[in-house]
C-alpha positions in Angstrom: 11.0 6.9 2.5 7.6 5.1 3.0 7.2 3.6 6.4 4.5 1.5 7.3 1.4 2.8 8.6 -2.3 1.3 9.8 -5.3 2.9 9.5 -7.6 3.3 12.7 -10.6 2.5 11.3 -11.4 -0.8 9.1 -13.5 0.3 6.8 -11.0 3.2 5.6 -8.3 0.6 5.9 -10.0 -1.9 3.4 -10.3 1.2 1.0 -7.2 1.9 1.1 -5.6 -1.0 0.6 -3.3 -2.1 -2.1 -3.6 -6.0 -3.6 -0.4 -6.5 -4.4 0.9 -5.9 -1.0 -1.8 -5.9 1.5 -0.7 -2.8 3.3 -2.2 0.9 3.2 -1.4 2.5 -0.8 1.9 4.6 -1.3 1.3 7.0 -4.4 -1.9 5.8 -5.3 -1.7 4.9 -9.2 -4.7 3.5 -11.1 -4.4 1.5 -14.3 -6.1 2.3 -17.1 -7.4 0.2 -20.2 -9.6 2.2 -22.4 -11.2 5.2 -20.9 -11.8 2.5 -17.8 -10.0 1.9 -14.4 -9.1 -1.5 -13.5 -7.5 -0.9 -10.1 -5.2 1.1 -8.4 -2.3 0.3 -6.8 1.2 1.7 -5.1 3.1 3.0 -7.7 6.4 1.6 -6.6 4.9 -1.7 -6.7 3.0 -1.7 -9.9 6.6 -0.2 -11.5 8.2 -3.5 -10.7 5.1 -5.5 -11.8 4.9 -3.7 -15.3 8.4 -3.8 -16.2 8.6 -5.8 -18.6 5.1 -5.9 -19.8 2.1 -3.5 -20.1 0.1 -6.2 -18.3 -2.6 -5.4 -15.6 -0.8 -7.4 -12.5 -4.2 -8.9 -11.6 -6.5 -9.1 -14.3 -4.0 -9.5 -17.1 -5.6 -7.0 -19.4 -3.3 -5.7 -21.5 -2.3 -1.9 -20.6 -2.9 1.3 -23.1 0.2 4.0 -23.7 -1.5 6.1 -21.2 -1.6 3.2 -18.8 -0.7 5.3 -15.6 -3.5 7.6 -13.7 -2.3 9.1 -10.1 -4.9 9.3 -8.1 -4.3 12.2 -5.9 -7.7 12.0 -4.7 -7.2 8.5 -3.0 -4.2 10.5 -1.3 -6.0 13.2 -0.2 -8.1 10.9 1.9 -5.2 9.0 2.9 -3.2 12.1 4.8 -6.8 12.9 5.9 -7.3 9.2 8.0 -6.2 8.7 11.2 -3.4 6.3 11.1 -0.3 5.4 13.4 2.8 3.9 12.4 3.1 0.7 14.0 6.9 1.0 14.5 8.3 4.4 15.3 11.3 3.4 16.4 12.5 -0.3 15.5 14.1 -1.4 18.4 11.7 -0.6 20.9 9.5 -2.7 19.6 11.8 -5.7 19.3 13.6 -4.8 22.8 10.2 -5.0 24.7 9.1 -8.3 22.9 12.7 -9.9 23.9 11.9 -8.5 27.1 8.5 -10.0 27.7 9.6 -13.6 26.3 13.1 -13.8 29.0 10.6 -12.8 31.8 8.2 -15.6 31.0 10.9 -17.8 30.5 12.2 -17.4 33.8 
């Protein structure tokens, strides 16, 4: 199950960002039309987005039969980054915020 994740360093997280979703990739995929890459993208995502149609999501180029490219090499320097999951455990989080706002309040 993906979980969400932020990369340490800004530059790495701009790379590795998807522009569907705004958040770090999850099975890097690029989209192919010709022998050229338009973009890559999650693959979960891009599943939903392509459905229907072949259709680039954001540059509405119309997608070849070999549409799909993973790019495992985009992955590779993904596990390689230094990253933190923002919520390791849900409640914690949420317990400490309600925490924070009744001892303000009082």
């Amino acid at each position: 199950m993906p979980r969400y994740v932020r990369v340490k360093d800004t530059a790495a997280a701009a790379r590795y960002q998807c522009p569907l979703s705004l958040c770090v990739f999850h099975q890097p995929v690029s989209t192919l039309c010709g022998a050229r890459t338009i973009a890559t993208y999650s693959a979960l995502l891009l599943d939903v987005f392509v459905r229907i149609d072949r259709v680039d999501p954001l540059s509405d180029k119309t997608l070849d039969v070999n549409w799909r490219s993973p790019r495992y090499d985009v992955d590779s320097e993904l596990t390689a980054a230094d990253a933190f999951i923002v919520f390791s455990d849900g409640g914690e989080c949420f317990a400490l915020i309600t925490f924070w706002c009744i001892l303000l309040s009082a």
